[in-house]
C-alpha positions as CSV (number, residue, x, y, z in Angstrom):
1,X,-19.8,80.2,42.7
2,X,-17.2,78.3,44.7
3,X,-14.6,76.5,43.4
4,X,-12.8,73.7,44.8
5,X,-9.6,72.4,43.5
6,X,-6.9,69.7,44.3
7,X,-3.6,69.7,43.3
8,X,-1.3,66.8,44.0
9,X,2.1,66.5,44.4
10,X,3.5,63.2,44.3
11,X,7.2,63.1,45.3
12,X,8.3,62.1,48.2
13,X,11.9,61.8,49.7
14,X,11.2,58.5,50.8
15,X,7.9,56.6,51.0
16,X,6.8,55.7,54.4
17,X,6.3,52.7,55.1
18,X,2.6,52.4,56.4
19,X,1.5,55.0,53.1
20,X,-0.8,53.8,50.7
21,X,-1.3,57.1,48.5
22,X,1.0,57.5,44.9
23,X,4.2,59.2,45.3
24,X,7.6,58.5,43.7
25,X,11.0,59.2,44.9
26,X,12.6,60.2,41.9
27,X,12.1,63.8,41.9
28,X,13.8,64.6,38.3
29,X,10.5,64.4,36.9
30,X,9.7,67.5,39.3
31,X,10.1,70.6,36.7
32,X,8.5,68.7,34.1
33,X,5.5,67.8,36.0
34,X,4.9,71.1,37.6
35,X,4.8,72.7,34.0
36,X,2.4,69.9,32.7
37,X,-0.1,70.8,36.4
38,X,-0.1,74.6,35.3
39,X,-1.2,73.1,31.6
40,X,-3.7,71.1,33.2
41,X,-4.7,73.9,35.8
42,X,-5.5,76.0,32.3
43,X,-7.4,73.6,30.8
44,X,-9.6,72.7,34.1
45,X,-10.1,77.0,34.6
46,X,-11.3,77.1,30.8
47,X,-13.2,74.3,31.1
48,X,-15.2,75.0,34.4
49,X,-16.5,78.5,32.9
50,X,-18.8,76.3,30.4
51,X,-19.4,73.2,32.1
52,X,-19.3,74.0,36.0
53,X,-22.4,72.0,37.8
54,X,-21.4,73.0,41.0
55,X,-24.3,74.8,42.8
56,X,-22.2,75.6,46.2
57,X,-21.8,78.8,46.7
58,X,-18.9,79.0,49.7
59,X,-15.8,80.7,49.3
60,X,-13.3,79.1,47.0
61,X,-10.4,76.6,48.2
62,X,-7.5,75.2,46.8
63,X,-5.3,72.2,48.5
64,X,-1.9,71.1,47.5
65,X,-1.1,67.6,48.7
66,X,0.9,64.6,48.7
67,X,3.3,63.0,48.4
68,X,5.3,65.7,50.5
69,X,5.0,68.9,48.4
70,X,7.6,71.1,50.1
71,X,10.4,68.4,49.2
72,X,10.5,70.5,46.0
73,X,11.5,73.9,44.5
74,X,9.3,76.0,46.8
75,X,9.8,78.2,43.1
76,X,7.8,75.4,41.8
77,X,5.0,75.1,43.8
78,X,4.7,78.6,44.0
79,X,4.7,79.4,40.6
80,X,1.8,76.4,40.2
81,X,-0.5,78.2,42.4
82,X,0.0,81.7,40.8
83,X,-1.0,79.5,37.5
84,X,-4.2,78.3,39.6
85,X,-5.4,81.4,41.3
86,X,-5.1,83.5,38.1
87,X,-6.7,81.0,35.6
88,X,-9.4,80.2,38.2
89,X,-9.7,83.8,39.7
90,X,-9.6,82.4,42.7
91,X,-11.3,84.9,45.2
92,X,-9.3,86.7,47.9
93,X,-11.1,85.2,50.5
94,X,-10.5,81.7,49.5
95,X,-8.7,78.9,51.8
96,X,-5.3,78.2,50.4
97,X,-3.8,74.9,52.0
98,X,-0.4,73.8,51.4
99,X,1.0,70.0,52.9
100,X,4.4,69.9,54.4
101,X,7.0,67.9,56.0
102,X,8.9,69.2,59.1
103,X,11.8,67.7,57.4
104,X,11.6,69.6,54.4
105,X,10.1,73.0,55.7
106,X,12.1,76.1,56.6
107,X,11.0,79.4,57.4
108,X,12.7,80.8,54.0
109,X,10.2,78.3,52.5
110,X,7.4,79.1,54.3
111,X,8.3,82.9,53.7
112,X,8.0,82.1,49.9
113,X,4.7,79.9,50.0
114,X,2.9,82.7,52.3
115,X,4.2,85.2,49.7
116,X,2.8,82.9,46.7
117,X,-0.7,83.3,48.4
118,X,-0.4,79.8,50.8
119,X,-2.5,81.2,53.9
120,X,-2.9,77.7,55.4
121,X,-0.5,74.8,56.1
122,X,-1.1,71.3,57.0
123,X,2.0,69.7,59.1
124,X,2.5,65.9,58.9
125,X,4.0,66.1,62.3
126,X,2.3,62.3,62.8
127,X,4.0,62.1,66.6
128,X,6.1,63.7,69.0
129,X,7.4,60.3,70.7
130,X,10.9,60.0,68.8
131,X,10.3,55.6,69.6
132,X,6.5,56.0,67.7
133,X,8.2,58.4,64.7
134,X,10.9,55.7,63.8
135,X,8.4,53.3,63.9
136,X,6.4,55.1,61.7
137,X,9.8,55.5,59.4
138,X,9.5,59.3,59.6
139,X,12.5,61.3,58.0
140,X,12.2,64.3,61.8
141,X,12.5,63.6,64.8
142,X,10.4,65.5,68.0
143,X,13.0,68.1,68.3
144,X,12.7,68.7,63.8
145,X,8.9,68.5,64.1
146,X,9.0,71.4,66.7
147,X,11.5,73.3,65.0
148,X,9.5,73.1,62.0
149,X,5.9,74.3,63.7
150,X,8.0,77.5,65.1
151,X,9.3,78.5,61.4
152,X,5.7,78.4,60.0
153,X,4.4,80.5,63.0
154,X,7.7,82.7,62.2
155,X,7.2,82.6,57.9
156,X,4.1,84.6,59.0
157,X,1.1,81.5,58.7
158,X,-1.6,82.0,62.2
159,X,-3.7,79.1,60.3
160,X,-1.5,75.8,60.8
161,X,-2.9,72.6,61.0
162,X,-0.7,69.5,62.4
163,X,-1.7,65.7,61.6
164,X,-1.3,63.2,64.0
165,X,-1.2,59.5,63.8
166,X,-2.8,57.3,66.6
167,X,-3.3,53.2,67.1
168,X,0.8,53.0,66.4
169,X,2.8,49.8,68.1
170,X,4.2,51.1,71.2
171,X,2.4,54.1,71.6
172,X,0.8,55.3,74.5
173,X,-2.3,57.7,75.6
174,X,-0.3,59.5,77.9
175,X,2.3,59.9,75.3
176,X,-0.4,61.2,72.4
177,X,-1.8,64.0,75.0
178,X,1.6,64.8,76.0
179,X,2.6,65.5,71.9
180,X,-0.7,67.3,71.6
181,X,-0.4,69.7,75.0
182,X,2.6,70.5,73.3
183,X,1.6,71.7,70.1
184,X,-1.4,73.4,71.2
185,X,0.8,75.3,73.4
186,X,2.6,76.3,70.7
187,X,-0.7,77.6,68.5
188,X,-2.3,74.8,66.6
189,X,-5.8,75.0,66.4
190,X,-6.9,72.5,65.0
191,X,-5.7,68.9,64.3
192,X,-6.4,65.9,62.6
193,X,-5.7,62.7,64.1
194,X,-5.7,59.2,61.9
195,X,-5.8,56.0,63.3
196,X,-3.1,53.5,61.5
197,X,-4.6,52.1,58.6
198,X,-2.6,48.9,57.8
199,X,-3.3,48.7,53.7
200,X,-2.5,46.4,51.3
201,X,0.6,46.4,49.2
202,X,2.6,48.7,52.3
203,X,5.8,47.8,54.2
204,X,3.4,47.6,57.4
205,X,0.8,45.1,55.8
206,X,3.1,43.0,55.4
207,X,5.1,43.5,58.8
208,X,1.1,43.6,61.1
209,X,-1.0,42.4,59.3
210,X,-1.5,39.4,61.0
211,X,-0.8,40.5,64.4
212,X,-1.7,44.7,64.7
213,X,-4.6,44.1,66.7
214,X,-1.9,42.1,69.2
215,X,0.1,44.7,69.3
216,X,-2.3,47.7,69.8
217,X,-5.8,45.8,70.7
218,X,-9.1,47.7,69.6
219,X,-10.5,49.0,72.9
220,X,-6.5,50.8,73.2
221,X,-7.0,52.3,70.0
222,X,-10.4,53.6,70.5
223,X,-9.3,55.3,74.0
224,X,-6.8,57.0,71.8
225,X,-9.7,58.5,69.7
226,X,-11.7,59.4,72.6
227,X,-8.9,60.3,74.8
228,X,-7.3,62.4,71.8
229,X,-11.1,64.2,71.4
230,X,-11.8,65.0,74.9
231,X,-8.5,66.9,75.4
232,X,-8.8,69.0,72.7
233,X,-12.3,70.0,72.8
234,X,-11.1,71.2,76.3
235,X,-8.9,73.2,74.9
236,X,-11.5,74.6,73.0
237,X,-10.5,72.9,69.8
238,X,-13.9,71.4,69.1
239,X,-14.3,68.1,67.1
240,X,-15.8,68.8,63.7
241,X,-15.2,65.7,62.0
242,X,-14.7,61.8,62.9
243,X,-10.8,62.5,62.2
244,X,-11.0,66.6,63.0
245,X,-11.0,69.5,65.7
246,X,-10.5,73.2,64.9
247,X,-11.1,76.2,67.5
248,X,-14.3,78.1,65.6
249,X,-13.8,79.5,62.5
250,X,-11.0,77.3,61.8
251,X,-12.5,74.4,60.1
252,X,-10.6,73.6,57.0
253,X,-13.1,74.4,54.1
254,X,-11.7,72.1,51.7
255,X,-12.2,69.2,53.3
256,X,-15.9,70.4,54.5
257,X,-16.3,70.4,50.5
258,X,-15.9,66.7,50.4
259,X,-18.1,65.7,53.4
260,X,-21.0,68.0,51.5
261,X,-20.4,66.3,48.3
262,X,-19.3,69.4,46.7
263,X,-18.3,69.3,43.0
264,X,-14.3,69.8,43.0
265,X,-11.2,69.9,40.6
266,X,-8.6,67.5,40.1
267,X,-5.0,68.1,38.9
268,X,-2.0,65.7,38.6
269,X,-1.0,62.1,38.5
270,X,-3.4,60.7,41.3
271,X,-5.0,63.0,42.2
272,X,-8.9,62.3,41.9
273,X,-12.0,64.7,41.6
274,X,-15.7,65.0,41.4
275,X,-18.0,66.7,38.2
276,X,-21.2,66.2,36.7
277,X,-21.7,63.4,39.3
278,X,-18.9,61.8,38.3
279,X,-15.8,60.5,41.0
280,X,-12.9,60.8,38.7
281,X,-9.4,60.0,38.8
282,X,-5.5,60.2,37.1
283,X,-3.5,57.4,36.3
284,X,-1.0,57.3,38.6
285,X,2.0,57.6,36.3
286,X,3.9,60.5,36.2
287,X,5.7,59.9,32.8
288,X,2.5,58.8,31.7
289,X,0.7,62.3,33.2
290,X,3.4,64.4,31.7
291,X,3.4,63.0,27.9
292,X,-0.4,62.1,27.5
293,X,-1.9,66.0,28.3
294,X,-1.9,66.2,24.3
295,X,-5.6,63.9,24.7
296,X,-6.7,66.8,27.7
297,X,-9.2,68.2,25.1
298,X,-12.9,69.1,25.4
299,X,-14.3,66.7,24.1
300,X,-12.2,63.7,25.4
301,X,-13.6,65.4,29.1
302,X,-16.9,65.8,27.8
303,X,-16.9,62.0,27.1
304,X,-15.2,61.4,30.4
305,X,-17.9,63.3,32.3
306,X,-20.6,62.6,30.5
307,X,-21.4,65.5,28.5
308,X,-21.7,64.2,25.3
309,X,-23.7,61.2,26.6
310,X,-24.1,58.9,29.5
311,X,-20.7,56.6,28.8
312,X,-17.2,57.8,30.4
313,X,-14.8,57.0,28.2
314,X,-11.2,57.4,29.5
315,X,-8.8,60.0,28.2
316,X,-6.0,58.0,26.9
317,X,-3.5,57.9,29.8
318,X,-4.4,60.6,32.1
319,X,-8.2,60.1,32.8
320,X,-10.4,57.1,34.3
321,X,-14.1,57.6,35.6
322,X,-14.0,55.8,39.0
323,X,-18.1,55.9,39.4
324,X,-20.8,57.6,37.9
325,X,-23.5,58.6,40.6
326,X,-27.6,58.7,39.8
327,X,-29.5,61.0,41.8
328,X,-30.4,57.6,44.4
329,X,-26.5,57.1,44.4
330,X,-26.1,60.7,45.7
331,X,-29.1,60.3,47.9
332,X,-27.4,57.3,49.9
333,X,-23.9,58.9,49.7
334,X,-25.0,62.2,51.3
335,X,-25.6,60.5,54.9
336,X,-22.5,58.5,54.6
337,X,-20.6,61.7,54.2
338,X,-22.5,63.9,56.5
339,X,-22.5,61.4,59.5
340,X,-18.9,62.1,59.3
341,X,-19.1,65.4,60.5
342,X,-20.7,66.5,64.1
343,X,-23.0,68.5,62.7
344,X,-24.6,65.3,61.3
345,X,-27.6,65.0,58.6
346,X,-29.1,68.2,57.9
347,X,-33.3,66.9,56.9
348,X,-33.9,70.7,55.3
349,X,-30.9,70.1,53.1
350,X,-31.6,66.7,52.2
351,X,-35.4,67.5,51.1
352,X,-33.7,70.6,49.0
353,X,-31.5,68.7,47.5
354,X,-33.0,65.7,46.5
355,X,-37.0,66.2,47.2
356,X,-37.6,63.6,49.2
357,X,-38.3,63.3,53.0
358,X,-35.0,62.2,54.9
359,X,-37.3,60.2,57.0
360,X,-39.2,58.4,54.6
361,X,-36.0,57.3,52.6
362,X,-34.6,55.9,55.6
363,X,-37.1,54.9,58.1
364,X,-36.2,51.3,59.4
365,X,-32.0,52.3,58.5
366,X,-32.6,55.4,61.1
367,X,-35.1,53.9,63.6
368,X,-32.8,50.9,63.8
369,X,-29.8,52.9,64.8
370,X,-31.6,55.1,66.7
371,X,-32.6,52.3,69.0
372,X,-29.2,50.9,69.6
373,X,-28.2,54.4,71.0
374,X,-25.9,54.9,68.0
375,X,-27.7,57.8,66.3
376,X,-29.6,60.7,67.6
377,X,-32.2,63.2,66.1
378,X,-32.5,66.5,67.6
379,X,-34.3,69.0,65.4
380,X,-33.5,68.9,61.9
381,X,-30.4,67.4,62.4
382,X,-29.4,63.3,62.7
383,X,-25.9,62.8,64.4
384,X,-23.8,60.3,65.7
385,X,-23.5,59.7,69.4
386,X,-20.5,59.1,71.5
387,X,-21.0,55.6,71.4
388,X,-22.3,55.6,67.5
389,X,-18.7,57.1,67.3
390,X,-17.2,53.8,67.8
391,X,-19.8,52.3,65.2
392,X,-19.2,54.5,62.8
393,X,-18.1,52.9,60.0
394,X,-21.1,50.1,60.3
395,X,-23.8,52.9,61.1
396,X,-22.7,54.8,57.3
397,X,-22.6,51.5,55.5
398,X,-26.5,50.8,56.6
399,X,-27.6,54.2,54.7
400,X,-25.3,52.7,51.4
């Protein structure tokens, strides 16, 4: 049975400014929180062997995020995902991703993480336009970034994905391929590109939120998607995702997790998870994560997830249930997730899962977006098009 499992990290040397996730600066609490993970990694290991639901049965994966986990002890992080794999018994042909920061990565780093049983990293290289990376208040510049991607090729990690940030004011199409050529030439295989997200309570809401679409108009941004999609796939990185391209076989596993609405593990302050049918979350308090895993007991989960009946009650300041989903709740999520990917809606999996015709369900939803040229059907599968691409968002919400 696979297992998935997401560990979060949540200092940061400095918060950028357009980042809405929870990370701190104050990295004194580090020590302290990566002992109170391992607890927590215990608990979720001991817990999983009575109470796992999850009926995928992939390979196992494991993600460390952020927050910027190599701005720690790389002793730390290492040690937490010895703690993971052995309470887990994580399989030896599972995906093992760790998030980095060219400014915080060396290759006697990456030597230790690839030792510790890392076999994948994920770069937040965001740009290699040294004008877009101060906008974005990035800590590297071009020259860092690159510096960075040679010592994880040179610490002995083939699988290195890079993250790229597109839609930024003053940015350029030319100037996105020309960062991209680069890095491919270098061995990324696969890349995930974000559009800037201007969210609430961030430096950069406060700075464009008025005047973003001004400064970088809609039809420029969604060039940059298109622009960004077309040269990879030519490289023979293929887009596998809205936001994703990988050369075969490179696909990050984790993530394809989420977009099937796999059951997975949660462990530290903000990090959130999914069991039982239940979206879960942690406070996002690190004092409050390291003094409250006295209430992580069976039965406080149990009540969280619904074992012990259908409320989910919190545990005291560690736990919240975000949503508890019914089986119809599940049945509109799975096309919102699946249209995400390029593969699209699989019917077959659909009636499996849930024992109802796809088509039925959604009739007039699909036949309506079908007819506007923004979904096709081919098969057994239901995808976006290349113009659906840029409707996205509007195309998902009709199946919710």
């Amino acid at each position: 049975m696979g297992r998935h499992i997401y560990v979060h990290n949540p200092f940061c040397v400095r918060k950028c400014p357009y980042c809405d996730f929870y990370s701190i600066t104050d990295r004194s609490y580090a020590e302290k929180y990566y002992k109170a993970a391992a607890v927590e990694a215990r608990f979720w290991a001991d817990y999983g062997k009575r109470y796992d639901s999850s009926s995928d049965d992939g390979p196992d994966t494991v993600y460390f995020g952020g927050g910027t986990p190599s701005c720690v002890p790389e002793g730390l992080v290492c040690a937490l995902l010895e703690t993971v794999v052995s309470s887990f018994g994580i399989g030896s042909d599972a995906e093992i991703t760790l998030e980095v920061n060219p400014a915080s990565f060396s290759i006697e780093k990456g030597k230790a993480y690839k030792k510790s049983g890392f076999n994948r990293l994920s770069m937040g290289i965001q740009s290699l336009d040294d004008d877009v990376l101060k906008t974005l208040g990035r800590l590297h510049d071009s020259k860092g970034a690159l510096i960075a991607l040679d010592a994880a090729f040179d610490s002995g990690f083939t699988n290195v994905s890079a993250d790229f940030i597109t839609g930024v004011p003053g940015q350029t199409v030319d100037g996105i391929i020309a960062g991209l050529r680069t890095i491919v030439d270098k061995g990324i295989r696969h890349v995930s590109t974000y559009s800037l997200m201007i969210e609430e309570g961030t430096p950069f809401f406060a700075k464009y939120k008025d005047n973003i679409e001004e400064l970088v108009p809609p039809e420029t941004e969604r060039a940059m998607y298109h622009a960004v999609r077309g040269f990879l796939a030519g490289k023979g990185i293929m887009p596998y995702e809205i936001s994703n391209s990988a050369a075969p076989g490179l696909e990050s596993r984790h993530n394809t997790a989420y977009w099937d609405g796999r059951d997975y593990y949660a462990i530290g302050a903000g990090a959130h998870g999914f069991l039982n049918s239940v979206r879960f979350g942690h406070y996002d308090d690190v004092g409050s994560y390291i003094d409250s895993l006295d209430f992580l007991t069976e039965a406080n989960v149990d009540a969280l997830l619904g074992h012990a009946g259908e409320t989910a009650d919190p545990v005291e300041g560690l736990l919240y249930c975000e949503e508890r989903l019914s089986l119809e709740d599940r049945m509109r999520e799975y096309p919102f997730l699946k249209l995400r990917t390029s593969k699209g809606i699989d019917i077959s999996e659909f009636k499996e899962r849930f024992g109802s015709d796809f088509g039925d369900v959604y009739k007039d939803v699909l036949q309506k977006n079908i007819n506007k040229g923004y979904l096709k059907a081919e098969g057994q599968r239901i995808f976006l098009t290349e113009s659906g691409l840029d409707f996205a968002n509007l195309v998902m919400e009709d199946f919710l």
